[in-house]
Every structure is written in structure tokens, then in C-alpha cells.
N, CA, C and O atoms as CSV, one atom per row, in Angstrom:
chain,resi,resn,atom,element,x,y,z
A,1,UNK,N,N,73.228,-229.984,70.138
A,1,UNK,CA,C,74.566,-230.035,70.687
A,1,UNK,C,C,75.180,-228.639,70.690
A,1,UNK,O,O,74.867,-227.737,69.912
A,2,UNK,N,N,76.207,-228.560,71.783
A,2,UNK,CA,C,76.577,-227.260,71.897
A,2,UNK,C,C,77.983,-226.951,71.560
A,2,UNK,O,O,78.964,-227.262,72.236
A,3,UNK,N,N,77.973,-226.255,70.353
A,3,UNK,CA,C,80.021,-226.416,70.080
A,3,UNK,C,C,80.352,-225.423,70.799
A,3,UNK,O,O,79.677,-224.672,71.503
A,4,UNK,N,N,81.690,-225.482,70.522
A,4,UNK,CA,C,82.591,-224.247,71.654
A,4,UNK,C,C,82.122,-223.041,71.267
A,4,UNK,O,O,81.712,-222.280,72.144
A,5,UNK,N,N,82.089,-222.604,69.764
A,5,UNK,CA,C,81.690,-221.008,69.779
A,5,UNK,C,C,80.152,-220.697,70.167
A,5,UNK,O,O,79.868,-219.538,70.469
A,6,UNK,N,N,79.432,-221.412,70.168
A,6,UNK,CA,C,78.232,-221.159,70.841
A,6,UNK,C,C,78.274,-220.856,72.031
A,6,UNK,O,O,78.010,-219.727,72.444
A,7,UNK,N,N,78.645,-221.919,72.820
A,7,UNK,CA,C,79.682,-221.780,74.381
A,7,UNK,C,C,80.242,-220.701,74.664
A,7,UNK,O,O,79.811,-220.185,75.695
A,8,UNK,N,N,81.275,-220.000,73.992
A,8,UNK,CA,C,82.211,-219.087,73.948
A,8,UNK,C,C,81.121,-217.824,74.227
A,8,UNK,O,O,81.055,-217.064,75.193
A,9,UNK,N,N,80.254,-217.900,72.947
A,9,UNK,CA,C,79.162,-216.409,73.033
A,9,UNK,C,C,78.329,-216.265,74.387
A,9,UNK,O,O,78.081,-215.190,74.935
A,10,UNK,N,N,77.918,-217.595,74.860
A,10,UNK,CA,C,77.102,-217.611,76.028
A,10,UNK,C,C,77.974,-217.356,77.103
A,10,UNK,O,O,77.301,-216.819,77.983
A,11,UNK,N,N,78.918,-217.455,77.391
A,11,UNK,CA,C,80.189,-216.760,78.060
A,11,UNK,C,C,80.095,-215.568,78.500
A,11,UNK,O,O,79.890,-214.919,79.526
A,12,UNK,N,N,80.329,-215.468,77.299
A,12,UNK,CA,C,80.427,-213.640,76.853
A,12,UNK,C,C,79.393,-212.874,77.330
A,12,UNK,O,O,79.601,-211.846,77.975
A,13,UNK,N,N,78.153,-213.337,77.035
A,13,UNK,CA,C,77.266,-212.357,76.724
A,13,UNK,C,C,76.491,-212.501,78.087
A,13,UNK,O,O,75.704,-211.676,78.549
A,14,UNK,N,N,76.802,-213.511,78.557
A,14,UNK,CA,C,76.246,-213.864,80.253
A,14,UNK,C,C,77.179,-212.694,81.543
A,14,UNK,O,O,76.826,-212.167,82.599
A,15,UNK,N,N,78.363,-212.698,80.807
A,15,UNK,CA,C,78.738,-211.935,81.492
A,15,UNK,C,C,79.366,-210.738,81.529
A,15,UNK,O,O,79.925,-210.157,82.459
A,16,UNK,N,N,79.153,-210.361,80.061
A,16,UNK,CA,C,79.273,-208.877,79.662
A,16,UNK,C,C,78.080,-207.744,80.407
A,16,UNK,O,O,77.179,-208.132,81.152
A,17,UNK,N,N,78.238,-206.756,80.141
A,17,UNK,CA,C,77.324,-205.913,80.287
A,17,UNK,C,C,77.415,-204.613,79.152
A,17,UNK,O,O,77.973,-203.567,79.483
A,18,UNK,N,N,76.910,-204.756,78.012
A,18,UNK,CA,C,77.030,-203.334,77.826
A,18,UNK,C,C,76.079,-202.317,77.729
A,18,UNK,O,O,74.883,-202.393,77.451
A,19,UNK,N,N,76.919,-201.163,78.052
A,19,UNK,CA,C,75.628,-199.933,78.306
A,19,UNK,C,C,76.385,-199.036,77.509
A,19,UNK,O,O,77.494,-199.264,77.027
A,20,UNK,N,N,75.584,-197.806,77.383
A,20,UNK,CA,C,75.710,-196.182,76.679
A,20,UNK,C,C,76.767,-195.450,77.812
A,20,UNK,O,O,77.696,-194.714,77.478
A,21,UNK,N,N,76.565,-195.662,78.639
A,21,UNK,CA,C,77.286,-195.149,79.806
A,21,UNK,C,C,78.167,-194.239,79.660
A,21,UNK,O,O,78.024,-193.069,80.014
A,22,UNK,N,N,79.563,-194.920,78.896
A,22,UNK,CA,C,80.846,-194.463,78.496
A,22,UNK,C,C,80.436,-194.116,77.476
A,22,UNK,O,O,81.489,-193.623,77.072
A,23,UNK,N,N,79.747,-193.954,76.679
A,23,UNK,CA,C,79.670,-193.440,75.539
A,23,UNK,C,C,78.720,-191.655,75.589
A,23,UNK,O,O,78.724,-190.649,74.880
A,24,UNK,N,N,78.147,-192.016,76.623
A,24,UNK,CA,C,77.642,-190.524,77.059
A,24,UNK,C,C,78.219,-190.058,77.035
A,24,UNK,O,O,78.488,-189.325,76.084
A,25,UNK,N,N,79.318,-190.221,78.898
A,25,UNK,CA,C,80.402,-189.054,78.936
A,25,UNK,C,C,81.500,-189.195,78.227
A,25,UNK,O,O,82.210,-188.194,78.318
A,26,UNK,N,N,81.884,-189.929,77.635
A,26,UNK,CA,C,82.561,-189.577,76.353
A,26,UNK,C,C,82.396,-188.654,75.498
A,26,UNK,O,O,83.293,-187.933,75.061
A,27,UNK,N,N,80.597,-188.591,75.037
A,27,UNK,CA,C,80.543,-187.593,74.201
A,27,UNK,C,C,80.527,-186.078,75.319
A,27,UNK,O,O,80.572,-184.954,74.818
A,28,UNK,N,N,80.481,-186.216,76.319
A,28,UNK,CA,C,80.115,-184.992,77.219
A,28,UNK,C,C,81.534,-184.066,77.145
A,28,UNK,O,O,81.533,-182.837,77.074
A,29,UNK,N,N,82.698,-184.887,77.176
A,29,UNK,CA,C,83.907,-184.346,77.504
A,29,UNK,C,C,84.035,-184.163,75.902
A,29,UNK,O,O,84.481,-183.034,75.700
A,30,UNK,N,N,83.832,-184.784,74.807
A,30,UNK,CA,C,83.612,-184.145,73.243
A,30,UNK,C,C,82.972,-183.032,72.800
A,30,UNK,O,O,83.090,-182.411,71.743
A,31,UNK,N,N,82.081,-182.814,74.022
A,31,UNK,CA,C,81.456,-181.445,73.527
A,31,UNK,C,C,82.255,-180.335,74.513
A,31,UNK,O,O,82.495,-179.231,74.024
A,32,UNK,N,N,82.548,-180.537,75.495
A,32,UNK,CA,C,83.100,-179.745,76.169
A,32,UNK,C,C,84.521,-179.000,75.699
A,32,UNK,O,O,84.971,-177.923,76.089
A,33,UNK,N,N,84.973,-179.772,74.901
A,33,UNK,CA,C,86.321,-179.903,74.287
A,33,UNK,C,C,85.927,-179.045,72.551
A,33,UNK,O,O,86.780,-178.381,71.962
A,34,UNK,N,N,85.009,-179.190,72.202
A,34,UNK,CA,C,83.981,-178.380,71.430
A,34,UNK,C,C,83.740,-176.973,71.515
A,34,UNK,O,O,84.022,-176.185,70.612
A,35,UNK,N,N,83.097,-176.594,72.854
A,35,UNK,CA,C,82.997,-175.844,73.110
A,35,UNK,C,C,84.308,-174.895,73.317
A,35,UNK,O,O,84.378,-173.743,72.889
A,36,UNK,N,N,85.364,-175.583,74.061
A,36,UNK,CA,C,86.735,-174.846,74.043
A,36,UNK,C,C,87.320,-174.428,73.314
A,36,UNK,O,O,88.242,-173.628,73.478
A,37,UNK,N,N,86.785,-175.022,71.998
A,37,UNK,CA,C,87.372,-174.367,70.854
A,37,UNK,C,C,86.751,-173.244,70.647
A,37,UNK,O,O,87.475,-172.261,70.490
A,38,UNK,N,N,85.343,-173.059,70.590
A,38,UNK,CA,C,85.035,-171.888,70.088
A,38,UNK,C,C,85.223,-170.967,70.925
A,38,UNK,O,O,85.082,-169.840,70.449
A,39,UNK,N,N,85.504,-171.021,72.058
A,39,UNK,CA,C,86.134,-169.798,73.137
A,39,UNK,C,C,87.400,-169.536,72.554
A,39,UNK,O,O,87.730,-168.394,72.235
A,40,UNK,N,N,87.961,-170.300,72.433
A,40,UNK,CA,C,89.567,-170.363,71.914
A,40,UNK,C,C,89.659,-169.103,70.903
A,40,UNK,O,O,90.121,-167.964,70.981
A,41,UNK,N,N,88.873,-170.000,69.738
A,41,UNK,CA,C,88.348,-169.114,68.508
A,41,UNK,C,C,87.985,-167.312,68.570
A,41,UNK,O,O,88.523,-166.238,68.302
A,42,UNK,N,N,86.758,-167.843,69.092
A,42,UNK,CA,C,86.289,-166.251,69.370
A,42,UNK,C,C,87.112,-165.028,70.352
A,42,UNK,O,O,86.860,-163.830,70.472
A,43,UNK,N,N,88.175,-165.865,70.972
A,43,UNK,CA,C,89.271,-164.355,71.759
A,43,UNK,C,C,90.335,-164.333,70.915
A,43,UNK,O,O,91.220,-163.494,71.085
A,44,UNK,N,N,90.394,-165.220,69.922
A,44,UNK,CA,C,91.818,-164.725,69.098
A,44,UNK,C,C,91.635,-163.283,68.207
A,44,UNK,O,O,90.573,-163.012,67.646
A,45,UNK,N,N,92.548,-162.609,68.175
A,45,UNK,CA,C,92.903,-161.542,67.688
A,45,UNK,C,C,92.279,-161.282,66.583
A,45,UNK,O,O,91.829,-160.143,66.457
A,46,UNK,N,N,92.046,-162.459,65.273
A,46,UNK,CA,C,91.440,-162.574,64.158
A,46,UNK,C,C,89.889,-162.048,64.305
A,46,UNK,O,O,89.364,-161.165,63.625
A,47,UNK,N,N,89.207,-162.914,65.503
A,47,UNK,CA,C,88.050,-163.015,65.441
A,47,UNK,C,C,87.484,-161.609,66.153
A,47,UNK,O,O,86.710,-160.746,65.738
A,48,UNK,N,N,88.063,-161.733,67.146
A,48,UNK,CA,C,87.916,-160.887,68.785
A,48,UNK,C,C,86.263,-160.588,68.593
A,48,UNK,O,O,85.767,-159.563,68.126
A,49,UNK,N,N,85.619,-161.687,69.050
A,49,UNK,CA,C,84.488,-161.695,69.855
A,49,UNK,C,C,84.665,-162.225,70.596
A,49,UNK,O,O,84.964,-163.418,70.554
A,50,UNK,N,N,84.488,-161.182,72.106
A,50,UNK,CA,C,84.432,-161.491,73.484
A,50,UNK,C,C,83.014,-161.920,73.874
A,50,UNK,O,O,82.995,-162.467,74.976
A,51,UNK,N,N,82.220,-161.854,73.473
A,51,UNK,CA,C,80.948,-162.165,74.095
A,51,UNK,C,C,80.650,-163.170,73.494
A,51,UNK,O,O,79.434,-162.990,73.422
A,52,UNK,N,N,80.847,-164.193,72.951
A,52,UNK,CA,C,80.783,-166.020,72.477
A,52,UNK,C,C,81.787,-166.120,73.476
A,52,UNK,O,O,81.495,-166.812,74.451
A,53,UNK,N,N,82.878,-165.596,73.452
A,53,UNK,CA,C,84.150,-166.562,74.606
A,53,UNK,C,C,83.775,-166.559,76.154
A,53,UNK,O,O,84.253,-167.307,77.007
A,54,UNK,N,N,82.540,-165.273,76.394
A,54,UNK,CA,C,82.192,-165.257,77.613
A,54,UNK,C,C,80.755,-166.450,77.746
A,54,UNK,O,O,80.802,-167.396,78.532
A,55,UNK,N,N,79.660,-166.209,76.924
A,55,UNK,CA,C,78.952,-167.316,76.829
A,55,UNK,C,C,79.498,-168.630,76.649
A,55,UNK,O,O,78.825,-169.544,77.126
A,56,UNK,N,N,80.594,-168.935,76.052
A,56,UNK,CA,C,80.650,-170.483,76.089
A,56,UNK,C,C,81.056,-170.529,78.371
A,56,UNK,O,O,80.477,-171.205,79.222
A,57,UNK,N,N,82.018,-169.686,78.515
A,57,UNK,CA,C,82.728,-169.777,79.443
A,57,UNK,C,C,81.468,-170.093,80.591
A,57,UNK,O,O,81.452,-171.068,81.343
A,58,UNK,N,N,80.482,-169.072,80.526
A,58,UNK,CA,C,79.117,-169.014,81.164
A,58,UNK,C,C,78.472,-170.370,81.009
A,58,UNK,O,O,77.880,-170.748,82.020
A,59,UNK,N,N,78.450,-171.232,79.916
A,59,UNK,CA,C,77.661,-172.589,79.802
A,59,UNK,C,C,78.917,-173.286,80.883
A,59,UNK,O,O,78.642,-173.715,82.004
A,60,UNK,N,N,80.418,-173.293,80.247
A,60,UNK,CA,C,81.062,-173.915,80.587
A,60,UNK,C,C,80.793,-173.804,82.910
A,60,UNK,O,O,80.840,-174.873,83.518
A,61,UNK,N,N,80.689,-173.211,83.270
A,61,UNK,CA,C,80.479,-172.925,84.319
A,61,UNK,C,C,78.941,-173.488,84.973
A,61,UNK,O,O,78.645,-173.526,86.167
A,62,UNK,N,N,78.314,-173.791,84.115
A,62,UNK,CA,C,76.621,-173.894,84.527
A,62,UNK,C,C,76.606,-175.447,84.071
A,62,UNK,O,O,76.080,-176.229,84.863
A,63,UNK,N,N,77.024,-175.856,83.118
A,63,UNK,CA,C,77.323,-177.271,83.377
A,63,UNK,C,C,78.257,-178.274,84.574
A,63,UNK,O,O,78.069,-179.435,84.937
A,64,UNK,N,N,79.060,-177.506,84.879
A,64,UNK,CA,C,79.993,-177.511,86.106
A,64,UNK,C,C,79.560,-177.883,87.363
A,64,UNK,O,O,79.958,-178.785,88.101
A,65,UNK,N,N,78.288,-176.684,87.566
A,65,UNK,CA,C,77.107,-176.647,88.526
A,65,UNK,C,C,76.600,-178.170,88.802
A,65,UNK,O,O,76.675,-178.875,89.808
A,66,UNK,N,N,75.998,-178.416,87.374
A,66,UNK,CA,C,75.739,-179.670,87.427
A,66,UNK,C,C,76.031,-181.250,87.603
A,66,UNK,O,O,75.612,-182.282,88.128
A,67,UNK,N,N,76.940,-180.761,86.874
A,67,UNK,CA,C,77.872,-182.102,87.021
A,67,UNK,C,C,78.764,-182.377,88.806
A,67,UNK,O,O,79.211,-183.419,89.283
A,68,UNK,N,N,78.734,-181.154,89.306
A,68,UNK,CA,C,79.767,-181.740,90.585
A,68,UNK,C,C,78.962,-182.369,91.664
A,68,UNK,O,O,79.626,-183.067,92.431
A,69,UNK,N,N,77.566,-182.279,91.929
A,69,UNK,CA,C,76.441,-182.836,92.701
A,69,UNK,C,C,76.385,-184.856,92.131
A,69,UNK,O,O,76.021,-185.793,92.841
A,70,UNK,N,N,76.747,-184.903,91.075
A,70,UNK,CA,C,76.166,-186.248,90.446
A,70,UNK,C,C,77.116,-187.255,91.217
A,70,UNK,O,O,78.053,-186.922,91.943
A,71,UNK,N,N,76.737,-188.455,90.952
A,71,UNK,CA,C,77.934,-189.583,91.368
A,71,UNK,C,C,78.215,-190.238,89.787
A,71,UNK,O,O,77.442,-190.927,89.119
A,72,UNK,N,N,79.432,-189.826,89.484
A,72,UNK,CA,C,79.924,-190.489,88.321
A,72,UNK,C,C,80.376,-192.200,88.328
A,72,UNK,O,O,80.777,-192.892,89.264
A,73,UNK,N,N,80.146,-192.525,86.980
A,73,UNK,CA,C,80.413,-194.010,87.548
A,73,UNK,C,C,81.756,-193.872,87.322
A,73,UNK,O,O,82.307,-193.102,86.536
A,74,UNK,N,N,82.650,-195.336,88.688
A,74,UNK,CA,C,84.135,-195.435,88.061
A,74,UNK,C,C,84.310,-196.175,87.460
A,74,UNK,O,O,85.362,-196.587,87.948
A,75,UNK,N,N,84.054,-196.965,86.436
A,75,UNK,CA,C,84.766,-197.521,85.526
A,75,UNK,C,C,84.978,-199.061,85.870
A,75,UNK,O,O,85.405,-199.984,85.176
A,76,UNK,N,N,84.459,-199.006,87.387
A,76,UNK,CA,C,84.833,-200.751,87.620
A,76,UNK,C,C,83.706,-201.237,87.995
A,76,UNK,O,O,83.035,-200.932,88.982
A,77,UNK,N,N,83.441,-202.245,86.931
A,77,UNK,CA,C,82.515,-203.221,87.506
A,77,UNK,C,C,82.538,-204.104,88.395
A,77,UNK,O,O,83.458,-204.863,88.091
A,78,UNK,N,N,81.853,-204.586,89.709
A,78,UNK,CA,C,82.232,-205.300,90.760
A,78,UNK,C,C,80.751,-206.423,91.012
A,78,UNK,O,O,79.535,-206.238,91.078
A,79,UNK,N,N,81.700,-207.664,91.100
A,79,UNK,CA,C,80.403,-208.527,91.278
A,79,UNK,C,C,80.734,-209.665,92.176
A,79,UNK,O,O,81.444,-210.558,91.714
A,80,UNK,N,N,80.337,-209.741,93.324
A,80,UNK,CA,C,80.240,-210.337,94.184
A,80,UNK,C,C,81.451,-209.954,95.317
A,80,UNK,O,O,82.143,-210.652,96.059
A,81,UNK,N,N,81.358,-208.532,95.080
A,81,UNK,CA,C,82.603,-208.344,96.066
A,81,UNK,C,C,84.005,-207.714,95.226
A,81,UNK,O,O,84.746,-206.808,95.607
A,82,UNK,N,N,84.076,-208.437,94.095
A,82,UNK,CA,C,85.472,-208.494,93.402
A,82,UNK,C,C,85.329,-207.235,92.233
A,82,UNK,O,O,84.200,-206.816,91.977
A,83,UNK,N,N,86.263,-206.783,91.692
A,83,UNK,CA,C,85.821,-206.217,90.585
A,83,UNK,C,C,86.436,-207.273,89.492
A,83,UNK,O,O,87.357,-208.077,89.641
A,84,UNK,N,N,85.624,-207.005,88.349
A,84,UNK,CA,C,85.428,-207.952,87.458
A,84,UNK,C,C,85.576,-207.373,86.006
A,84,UNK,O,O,85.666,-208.114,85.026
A,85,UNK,N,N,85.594,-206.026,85.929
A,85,UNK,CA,C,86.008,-205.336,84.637
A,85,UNK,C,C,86.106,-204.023,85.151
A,85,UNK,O,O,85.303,-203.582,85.973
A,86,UNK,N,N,87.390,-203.158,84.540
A,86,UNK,CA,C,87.545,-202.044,84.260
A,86,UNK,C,C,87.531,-201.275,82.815
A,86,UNK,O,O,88.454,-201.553,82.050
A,87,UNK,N,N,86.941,-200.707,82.560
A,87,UNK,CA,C,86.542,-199.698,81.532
A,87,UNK,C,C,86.777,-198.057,81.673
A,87,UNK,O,O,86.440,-197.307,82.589
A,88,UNK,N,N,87.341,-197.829,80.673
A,88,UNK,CA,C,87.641,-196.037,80.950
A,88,UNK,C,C,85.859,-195.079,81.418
A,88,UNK,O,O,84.704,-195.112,80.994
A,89,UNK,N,N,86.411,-194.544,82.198
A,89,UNK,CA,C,85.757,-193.511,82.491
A,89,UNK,C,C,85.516,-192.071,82.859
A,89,UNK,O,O,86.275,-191.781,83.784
A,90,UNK,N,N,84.833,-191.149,82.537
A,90,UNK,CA,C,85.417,-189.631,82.611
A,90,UNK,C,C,85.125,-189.573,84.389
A,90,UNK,O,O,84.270,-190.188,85.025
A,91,UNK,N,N,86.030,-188.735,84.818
A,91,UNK,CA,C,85.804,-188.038,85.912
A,91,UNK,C,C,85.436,-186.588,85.867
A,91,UNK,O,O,85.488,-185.931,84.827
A,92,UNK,N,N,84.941,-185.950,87.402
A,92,UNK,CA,C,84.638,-184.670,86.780
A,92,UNK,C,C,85.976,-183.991,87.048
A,92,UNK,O,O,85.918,-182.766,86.944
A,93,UNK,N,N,86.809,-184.342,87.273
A,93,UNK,CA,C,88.087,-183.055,87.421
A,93,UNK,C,C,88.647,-183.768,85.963
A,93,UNK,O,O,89.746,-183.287,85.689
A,94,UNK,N,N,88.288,-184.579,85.154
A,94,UNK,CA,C,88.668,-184.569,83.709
A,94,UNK,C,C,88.006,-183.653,83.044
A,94,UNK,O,O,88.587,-182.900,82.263
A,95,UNK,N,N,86.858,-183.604,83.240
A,95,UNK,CA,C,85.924,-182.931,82.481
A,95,UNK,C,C,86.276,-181.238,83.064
A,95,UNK,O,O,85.852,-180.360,82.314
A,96,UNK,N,N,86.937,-180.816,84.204
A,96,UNK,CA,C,87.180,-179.867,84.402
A,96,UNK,C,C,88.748,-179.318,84.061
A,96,UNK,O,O,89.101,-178.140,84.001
A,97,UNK,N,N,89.414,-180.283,83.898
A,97,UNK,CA,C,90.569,-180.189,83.209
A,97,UNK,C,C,90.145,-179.676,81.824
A,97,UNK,O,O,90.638,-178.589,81.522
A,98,UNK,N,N,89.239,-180.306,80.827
A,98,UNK,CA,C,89.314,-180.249,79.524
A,98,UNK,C,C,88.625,-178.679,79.477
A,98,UNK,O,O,89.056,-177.808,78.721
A,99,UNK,N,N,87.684,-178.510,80.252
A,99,UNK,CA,C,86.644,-176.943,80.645
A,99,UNK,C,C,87.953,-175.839,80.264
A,99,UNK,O,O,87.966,-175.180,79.225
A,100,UNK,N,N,89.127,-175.779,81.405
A,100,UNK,CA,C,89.143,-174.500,81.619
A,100,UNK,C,C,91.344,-174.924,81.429
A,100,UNK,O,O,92.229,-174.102,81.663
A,101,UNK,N,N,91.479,-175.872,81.129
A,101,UNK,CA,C,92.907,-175.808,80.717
A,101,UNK,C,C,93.360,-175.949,79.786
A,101,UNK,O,O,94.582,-175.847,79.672
């Protein structure tokens, strides 16, 4: 016999989906935001190394490269036409926001 929370999970899990997805670029815009610091870091007055603030700036730019060719996912799942869940997702002018502002 089938009680409701059994029911309930088969629900769920029939029509969930989860993936790494968001959790990638999540961490992508975490490192990027990472990296800004140590640019940050390395041009302050304290530190003044210019050549880490130019290498991060140099990755920051060559990842850029990469990322603007891709198709990012948006965040909405769509099934049968409809969308059916929204979930946060990075864009790349987020990820270029967090880069260089």
C-alpha cells in the first residue's frame, strides 16, 4: 500500500531534476569574486604589486574569452511548452559585472 509520504516523494522526485549546474557557476562567479580580491589586494598601497593585479586582470580577461562564445543556461526549466521551475542562474554580464566592477 501506498501512503501519502511515499506518494509525496514519488512526486517529487518524478519531477524534480537536480543537477551541479548552478552549483558550477556559482562556484565560477566565487572564484571570480576571489580573484578580485587579490587584484584589489595586490594594487593597494600596502602591498603595491602590480604584476599579480595585472595577471589576475590577464586571467580575468582570458576567461571572458571563454565564457562569451558558451550558451549559459537560464534558469528556467520548461516542459512541454510551459516553464515549470525557475532557479537562479549566473549570466555572463553577472559574471562580468563581478570581473571588472
Amino acid at each position: 500500500m501506498l501512503n501519502i509520504r511515499n506518494h509525496q516523494h514519488l512526486l517529487v522526485s518524478h519531477n524534480v531534476v537536480a543537477d551541479r549546474v548552478f552549483a558550477v557557476y556559482a562556484g565560477a562567479q566565487f572564484a571570480v569574486r576571489q580573484l578580485v580580491e587579490v587584484a584589489v589586494r595586490a594594487s593597494s598601497p600596502g602591498k603595491n604589486d602590480p604584476l599579480t593585479a595585472i595577471s589576475v586582470i590577464d586571467r580575468l580577461g582570458a576567461a571572458l574569452c571563454e565564457l562569451v562564445p558558451l550558451h549559459l543556461p537560464t534558469g528556467v526549466m520548461i516542459d512541454r511548452g510551459r516553464p515549470v521551475l525557475v532557479v537562479p542562474s549566473v549570466v555572463c554580464d553577472g559574471l562580468v559585472d563581478a570581473m571588472f566592477t
